[in-house]
PLY file of the C-alpha trace (Angstrom):
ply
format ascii 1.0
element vertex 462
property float x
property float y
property float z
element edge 461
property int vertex1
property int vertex2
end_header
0.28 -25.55 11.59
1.60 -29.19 11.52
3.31 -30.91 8.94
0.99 -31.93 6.70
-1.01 -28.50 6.44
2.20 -27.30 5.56
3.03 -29.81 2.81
-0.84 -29.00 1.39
-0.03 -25.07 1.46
3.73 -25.91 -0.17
1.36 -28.05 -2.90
-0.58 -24.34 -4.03
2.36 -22.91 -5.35
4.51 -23.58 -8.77
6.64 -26.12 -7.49
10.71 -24.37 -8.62
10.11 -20.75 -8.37
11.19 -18.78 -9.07
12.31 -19.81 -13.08
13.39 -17.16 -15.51
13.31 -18.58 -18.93
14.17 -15.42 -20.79
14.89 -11.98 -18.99
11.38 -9.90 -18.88
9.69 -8.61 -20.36
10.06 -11.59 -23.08
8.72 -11.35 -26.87
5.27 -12.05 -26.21
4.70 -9.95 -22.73
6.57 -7.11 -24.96
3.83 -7.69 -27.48
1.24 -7.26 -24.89
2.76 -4.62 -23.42
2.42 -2.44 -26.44
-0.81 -3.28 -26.94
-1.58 -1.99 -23.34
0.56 1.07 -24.19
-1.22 1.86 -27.42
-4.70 1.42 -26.45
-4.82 1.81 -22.22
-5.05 4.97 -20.15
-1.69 6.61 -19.69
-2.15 6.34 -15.57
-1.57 2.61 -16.25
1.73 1.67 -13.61
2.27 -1.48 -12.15
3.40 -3.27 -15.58
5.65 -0.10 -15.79
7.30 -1.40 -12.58
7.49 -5.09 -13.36
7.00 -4.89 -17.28
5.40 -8.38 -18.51
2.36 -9.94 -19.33
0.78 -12.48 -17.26
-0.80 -15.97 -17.82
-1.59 -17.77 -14.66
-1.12 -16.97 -11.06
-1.20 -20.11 -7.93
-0.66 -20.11 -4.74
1.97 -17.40 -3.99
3.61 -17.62 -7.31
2.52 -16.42 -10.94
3.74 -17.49 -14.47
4.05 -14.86 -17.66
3.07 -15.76 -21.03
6.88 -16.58 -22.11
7.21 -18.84 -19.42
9.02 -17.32 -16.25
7.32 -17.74 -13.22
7.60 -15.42 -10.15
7.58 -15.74 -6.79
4.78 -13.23 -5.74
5.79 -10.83 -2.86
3.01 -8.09 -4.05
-0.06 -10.15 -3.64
-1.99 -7.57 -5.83
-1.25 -4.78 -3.13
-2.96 -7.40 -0.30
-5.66 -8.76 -1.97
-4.55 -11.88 -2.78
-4.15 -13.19 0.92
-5.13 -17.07 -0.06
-2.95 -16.59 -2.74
-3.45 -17.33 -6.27
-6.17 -19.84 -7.26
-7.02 -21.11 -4.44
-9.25 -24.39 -5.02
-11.69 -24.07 -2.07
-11.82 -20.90 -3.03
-12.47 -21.47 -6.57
-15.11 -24.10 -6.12
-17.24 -22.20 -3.94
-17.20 -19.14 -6.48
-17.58 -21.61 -9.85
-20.96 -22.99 -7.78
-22.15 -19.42 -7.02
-21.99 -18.77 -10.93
-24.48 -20.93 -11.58
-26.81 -19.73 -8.92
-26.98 -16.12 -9.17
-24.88 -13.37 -9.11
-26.26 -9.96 -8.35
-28.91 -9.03 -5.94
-28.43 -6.07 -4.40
-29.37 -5.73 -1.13
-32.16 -8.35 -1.17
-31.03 -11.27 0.54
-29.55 -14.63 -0.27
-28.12 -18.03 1.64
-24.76 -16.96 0.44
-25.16 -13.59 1.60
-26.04 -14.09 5.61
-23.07 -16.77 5.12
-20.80 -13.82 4.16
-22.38 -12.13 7.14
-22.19 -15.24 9.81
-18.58 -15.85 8.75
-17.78 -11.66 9.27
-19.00 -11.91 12.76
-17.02 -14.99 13.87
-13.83 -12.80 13.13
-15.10 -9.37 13.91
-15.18 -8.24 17.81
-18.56 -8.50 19.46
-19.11 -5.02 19.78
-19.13 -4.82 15.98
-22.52 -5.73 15.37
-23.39 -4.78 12.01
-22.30 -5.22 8.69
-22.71 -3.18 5.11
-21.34 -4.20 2.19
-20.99 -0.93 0.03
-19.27 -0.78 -3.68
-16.96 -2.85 -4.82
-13.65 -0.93 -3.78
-12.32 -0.06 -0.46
-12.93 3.37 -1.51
-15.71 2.95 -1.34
-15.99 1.51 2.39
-14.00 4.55 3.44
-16.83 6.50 2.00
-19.68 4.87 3.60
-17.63 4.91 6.66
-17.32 8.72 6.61
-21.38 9.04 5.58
-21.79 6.72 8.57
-19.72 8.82 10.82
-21.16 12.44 9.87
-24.91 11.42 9.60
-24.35 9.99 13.65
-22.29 12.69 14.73
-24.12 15.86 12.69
-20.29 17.32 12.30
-18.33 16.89 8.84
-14.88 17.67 9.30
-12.58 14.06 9.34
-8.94 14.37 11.35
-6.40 11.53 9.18
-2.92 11.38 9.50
-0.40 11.89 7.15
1.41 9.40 5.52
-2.17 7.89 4.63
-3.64 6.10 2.29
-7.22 5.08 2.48
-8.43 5.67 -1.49
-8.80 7.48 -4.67
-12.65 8.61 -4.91
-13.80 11.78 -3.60
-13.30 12.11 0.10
-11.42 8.99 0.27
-8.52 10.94 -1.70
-8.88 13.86 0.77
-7.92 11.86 2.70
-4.87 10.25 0.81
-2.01 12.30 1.53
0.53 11.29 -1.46
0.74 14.93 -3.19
1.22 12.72 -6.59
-2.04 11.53 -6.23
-3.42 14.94 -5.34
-1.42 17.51 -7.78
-3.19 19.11 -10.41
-7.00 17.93 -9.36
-7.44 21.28 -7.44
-9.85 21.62 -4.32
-10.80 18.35 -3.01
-13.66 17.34 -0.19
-13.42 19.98 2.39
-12.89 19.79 6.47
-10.54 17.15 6.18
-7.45 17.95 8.43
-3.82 15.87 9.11
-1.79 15.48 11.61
1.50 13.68 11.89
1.73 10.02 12.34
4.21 7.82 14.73
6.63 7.70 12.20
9.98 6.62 14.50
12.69 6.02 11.45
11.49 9.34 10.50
10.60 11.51 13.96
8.22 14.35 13.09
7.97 16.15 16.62
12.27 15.99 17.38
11.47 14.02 20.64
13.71 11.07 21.48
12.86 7.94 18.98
11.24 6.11 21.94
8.76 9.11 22.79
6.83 9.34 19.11
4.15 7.39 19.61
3.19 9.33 22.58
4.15 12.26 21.46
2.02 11.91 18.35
-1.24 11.26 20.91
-0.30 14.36 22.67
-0.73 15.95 19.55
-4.23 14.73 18.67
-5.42 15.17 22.23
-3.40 19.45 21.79
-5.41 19.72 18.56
-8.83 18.58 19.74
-8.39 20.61 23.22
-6.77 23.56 22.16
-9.80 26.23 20.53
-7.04 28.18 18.65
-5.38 25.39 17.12
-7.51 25.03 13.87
-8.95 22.33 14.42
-12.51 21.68 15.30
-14.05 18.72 16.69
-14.57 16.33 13.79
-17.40 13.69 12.96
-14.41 11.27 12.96
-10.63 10.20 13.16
-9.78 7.78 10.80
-6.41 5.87 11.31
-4.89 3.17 9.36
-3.82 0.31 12.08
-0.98 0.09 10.24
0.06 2.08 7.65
0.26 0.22 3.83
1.64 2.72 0.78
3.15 5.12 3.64
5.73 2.65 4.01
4.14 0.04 6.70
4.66 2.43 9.52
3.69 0.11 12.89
2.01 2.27 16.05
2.59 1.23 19.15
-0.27 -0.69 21.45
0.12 2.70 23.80
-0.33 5.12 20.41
-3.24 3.03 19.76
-5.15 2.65 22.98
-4.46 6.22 23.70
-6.39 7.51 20.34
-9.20 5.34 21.23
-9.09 6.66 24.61
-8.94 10.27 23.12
-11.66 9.89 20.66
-13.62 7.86 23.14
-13.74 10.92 25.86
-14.81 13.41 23.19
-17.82 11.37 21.28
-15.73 11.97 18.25
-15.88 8.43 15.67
-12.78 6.13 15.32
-12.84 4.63 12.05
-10.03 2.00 11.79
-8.94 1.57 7.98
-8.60 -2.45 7.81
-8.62 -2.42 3.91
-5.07 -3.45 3.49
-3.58 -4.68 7.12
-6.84 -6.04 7.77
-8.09 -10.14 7.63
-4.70 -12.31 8.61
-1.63 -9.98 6.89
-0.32 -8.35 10.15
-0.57 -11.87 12.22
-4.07 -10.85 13.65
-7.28 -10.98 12.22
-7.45 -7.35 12.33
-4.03 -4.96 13.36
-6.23 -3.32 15.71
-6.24 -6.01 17.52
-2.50 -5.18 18.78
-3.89 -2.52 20.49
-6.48 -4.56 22.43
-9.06 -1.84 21.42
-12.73 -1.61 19.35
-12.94 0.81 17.17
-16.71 2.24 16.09
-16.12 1.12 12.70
-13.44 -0.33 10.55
-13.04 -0.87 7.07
-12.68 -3.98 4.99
-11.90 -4.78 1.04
-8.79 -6.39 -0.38
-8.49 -9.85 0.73
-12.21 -10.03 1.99
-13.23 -11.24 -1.84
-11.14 -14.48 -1.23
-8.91 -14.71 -4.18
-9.27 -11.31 -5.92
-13.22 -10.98 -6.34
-14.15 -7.09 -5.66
-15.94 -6.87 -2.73
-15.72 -3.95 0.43
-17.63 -3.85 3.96
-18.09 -1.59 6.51
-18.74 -2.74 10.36
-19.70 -0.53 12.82
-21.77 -0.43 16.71
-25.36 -0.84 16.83
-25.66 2.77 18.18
-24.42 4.10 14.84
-27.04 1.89 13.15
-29.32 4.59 12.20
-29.15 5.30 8.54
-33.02 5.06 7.23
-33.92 2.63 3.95
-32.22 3.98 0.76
-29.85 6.42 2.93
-26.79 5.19 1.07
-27.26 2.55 -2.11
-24.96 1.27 -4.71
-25.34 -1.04 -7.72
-22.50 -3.53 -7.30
-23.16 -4.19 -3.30
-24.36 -7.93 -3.97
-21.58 -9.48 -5.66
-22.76 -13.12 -4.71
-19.49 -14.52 -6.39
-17.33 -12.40 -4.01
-19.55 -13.60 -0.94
-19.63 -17.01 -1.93
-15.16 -16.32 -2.22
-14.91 -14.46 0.84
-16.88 -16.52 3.43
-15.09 -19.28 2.47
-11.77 -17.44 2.42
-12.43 -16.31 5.66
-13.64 -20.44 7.27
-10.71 -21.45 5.87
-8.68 -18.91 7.62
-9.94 -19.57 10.56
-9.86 -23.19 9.97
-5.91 -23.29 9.27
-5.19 -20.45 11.98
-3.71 -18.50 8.65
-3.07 -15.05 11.07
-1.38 -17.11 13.34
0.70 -18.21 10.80
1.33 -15.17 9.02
2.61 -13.85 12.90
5.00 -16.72 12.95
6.11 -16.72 9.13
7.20 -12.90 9.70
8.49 -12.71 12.94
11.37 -15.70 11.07
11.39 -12.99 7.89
12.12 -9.87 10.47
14.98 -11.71 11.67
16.37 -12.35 8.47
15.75 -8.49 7.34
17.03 -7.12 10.40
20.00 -9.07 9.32
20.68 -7.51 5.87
19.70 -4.09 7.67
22.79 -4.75 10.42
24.96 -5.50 7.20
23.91 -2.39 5.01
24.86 0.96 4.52
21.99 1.47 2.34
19.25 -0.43 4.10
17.84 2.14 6.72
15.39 0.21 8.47
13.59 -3.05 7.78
10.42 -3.67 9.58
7.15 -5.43 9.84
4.73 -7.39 11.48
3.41 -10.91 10.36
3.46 -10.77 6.38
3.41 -6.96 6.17
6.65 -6.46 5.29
9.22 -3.31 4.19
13.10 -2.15 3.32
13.51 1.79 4.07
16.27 2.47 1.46
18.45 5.30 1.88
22.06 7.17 0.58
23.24 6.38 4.03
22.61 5.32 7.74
24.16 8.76 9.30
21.67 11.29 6.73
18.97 9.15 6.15
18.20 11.03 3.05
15.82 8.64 1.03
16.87 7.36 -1.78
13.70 6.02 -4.21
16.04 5.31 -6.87
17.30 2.24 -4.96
13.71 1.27 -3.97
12.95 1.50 -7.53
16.22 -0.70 -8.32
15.49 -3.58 -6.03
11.82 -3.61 -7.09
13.66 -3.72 -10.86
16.10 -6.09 -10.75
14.40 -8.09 -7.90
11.64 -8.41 -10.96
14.31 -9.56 -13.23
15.40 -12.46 -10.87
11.76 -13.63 -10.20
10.53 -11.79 -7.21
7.63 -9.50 -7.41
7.46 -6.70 -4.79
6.39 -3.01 -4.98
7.53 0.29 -3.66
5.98 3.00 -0.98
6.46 5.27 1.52
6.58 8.91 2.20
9.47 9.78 -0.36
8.71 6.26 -2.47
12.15 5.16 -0.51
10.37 1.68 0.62
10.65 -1.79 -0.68
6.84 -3.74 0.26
6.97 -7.15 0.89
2.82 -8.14 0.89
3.76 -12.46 -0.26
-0.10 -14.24 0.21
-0.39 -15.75 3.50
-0.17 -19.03 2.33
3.48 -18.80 1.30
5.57 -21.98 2.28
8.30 -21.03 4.38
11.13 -22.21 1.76
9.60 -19.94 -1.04
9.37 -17.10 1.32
13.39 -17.14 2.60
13.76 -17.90 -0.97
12.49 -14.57 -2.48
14.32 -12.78 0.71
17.79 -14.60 -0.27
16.93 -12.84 -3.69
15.57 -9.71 -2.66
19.60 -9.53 -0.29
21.39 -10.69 -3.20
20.13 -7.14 -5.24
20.54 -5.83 -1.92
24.09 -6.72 -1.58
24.74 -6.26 -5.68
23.77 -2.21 -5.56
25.63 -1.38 -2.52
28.94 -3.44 -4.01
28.28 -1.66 -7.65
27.43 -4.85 -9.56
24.08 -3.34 -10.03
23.69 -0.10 -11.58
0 1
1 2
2 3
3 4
4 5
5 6
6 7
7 8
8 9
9 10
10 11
11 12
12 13
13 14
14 15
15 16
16 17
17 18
18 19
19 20
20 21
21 22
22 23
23 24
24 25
25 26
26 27
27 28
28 29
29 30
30 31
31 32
32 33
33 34
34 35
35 36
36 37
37 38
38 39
39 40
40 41
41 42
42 43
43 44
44 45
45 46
46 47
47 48
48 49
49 50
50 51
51 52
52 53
53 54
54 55
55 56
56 57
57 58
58 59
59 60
60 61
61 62
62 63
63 64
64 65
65 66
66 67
67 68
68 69
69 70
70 71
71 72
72 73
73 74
74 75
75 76
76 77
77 78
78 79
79 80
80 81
81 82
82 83
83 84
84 85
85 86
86 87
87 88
88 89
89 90
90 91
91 92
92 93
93 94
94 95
95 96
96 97
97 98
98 99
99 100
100 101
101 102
102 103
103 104
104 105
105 106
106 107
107 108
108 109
109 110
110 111
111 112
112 113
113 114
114 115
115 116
116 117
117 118
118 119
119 120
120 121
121 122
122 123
123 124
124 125
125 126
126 127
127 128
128 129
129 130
130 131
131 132
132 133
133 134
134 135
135 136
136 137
137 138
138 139
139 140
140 141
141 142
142 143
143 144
144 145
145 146
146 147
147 148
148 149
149 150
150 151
151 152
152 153
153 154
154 155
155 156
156 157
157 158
158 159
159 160
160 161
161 162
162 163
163 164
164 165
165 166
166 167
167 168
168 169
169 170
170 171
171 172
172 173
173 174
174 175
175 176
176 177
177 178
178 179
179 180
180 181
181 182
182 183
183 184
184 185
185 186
186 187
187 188
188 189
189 190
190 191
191 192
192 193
193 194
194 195
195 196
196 197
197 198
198 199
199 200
200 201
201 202
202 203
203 204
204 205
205 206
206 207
207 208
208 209
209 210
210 211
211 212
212 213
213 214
214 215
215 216
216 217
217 218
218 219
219 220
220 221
221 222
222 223
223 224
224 225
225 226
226 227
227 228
228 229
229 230
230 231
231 232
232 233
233 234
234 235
235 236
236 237
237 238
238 239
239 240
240 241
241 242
242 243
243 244
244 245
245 246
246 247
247 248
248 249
249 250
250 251
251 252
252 253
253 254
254 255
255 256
256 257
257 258
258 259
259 260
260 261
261 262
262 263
263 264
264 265
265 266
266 267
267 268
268 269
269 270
270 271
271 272
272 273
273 274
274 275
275 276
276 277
277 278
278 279
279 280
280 281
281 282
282 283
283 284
284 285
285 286
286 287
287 288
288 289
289 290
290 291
291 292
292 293
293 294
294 295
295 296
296 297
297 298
298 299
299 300
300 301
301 302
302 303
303 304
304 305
305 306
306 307
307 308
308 309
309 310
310 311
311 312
312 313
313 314
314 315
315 316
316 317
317 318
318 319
319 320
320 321
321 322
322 323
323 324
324 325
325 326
326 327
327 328
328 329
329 330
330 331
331 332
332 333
333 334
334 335
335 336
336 337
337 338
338 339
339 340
340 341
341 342
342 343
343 344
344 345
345 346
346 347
347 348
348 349
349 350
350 351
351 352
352 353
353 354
354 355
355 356
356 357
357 358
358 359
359 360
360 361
361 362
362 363
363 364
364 365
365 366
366 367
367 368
368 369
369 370
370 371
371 372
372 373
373 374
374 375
375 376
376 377
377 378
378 379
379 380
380 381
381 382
382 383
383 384
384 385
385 386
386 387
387 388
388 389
389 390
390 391
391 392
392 393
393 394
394 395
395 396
396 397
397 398
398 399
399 400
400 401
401 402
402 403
403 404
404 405
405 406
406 407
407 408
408 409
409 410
410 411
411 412
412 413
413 414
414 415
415 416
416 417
417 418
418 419
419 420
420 421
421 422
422 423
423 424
424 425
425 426
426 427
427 428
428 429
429 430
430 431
431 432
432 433
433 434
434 435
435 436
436 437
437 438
438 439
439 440
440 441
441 442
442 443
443 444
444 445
445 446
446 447
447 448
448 449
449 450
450 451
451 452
452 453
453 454
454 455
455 456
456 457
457 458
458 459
459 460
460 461
């Protein structure tokens, strides 16, 4: 991106971030706060996390209603890839408004515009589109309808460390027991196996050998008649894994469960919902593996700045549902399509995965720093603006410690950076900043994020 793209992007954002006025939660997000805790479900969490009340968001920063303004390294869990606000955006929703706004299924301009800009990102193969409910939940369940109705078979093989929703079979397949505890029997014939998870090797093989040794063990289970396992409708795969802790496969891990899948007629659904459109430095993180999957899943950032919105899109040979087979009331959101299409020209216009790829690849460097430096920063890792810290007691043990996670996310909030925490044992500090970030604000929030770093492990920090 040349110079002057990069001054317009810089121009999205609060110019000074971050600026703490008074330390948050202030009086009036305290006020606010209360309100939320006296009248809101219980299961409420994020403003438990980072406790204040907001009042404006732009560009890759967001303001409170006392007056500090953040930078934003959450990006509402990756939905917020154009960042906060953004005016082309905006104006193409604001016009929609006054056109109409819900049609179901029945077709407008502004849907086939949705469609027209999905296929100029999507891989030919991909040939059809269906926009389902308004989550991606709920694309991860029309994927798995899709998947079982083609294939007559039910069971679904997922991997653990997964997250891919929180309705019905969607949280079958979720594998964070705090999501699962206490609900009882959930969707049956869905089956894990373990993920490439290097930092933390689940097979014992040397650290190099995970990612094939984790294909050896898809290909065992499928093979092997005594193993439990029987051939599914589908294996469904995160490209890269979000709330597990942004756990990266390797291109070989990758081609090798399409190959696997592939020889058996068994489904690959790739879940796209969070590393999908731009954040890993690709249009799609499938695309590292230089493979198609049948059908891959897309929500999050497809609604341009935050409008609900999910899509499914799949070969024509699975494109045999009848009329009516699957339905939903909120699956013509002509604000979100009127957001997204232009979210995604402008993308594409600007080369925004491209510069996501470039934007991390500086922000690895500077986290593999800090982790060289640290004897309580594990692993840092990513690819384009998919970012994480793996926090632990020490380097020789690497016994997780989600206290720190919780710490940085904590004190990281209290110096104006927004993150969030994940992983297997909640040991992982996210970085998800919108893709528009200027390069300044984004070494910015790091040079933050190192000072906490830096202020736990010397005991300034408690």
């Amino acid at each position: 991106m040349n110079k002057e793209h990069e001054t317009m992007i810089a121009a999205l954002s609060i110019e000074g971030a971050p600026k703490i006025i008074t330390p948050p939660p202030g009086p009036k997000s305290r006020e606010i706060l209360q309100y939320q805790a006296d009248n809101e479900s219980s299961a409420v969490s994020y403003s438990r996390g980072m406790p204040m009340a907001l009042a404006r968001g732009k560009g890759a920063t967001l303001e409170d209603v006392d007056g500090n303004v953040y930078i934003d390294f959450f990006g509402g869990a990756g939905v917020m890839a154009l960042g906060h606000g953004h005016p082309e955006v905006l104006k193409a929703a604001h016009a929609q408004i006054d056109q109409v706004t819900h049609s179901l299924d029945i077709p407008t301009e502004t849907r086939q515009r949705m469609v027209e800009a999905l296929r100029k990102v999507l891989p030919k193969e991909l040939t059809r589109v269906f926009f389902g409910g308004p989550t991606g939940s709920d694309a991860v369940e029309q994927a798995l309808k899709l998947a079982k109705y083609n294939s007559g078979r039910y069971g679904v093989l997922a991997f653990e460390g997964a997250y891919h929703g929180m309705t019905g079979a969607s949280l079958a397949l979720t594998t964070d027991s705090s999501h699962r505890d206490g609900l009882g029997p959930l969707v049956p014939g869905i089956q894990f196996i373990p993920f490439p998870y290097t930092y933390r090797n689940p097979f014992g093989c040397p650290d190099e050998r995970v990612n094939e040794q984790a294909a050896d063990n898809l290909e065992r289970v499928l093979d092997d008649s005594h193993s439990g396992y029987s051939k599914p409708a589908a294996v469904i795969l995160e490209s890269v894994q979000g709330e597990g802790g942004t756990i990266i496969p390797s291109k070989h891990f990758l081609q090798r469960v399409r190959k696997i899948t592939e020889e058996r007629g068994i489904i690959l659904i790739c879940d796209e919902i969070q590393s999908g459109l731009g954040r890993t430095g690709k249009m799609f993180a499938f695309e590292y593996g230089e493979i198609v999957p049948d059908i891959v899943t897309m929500s999050k950032a497809l609604g341009g700045v935050g409008f609900p919105i999910s899509a499914i899109a799949y070969r024509e040979e699975l494109n045999t549902w009848p009329a009516g087979k699957t339905i939903g009331t909120f699956r013509g959101n002509m604000v979100a399509f009127a957001a997204g299409a232009t979210a995604l020209e402008w993308m594409l216009e600007y080369d925004i995965p491209g510069r996501a790829a470039e934007l991390g690849e500086k922000a690895l460097v500077r986290l593999k720093a800090m982790e060289s430096k640290s004897a309580i920063l594990g692993e840092a890792r990513g690819i384009g603006l998919m970012l994480a810290l793996e926090m632990v007691e020490d380097k020789v043990s690497r016994k997780p410690s989600p206290e720190l996670a919780k710490k940085i996310r904590k004190y990281a909030h209290q110096r104006g950076v927004m993150i969030e925490v994940g992983g297997h044992h909640n040991n992982v500090a996210r970085l998800l900043p919108p893709l528009i970030i200027s390069e300044e604000l984004l070494m910015r929030g790091i040079g933050i994020i190192e000072g906490v770093v830096n202020d736990l492990e010397s005991g300034k920090l408690a």
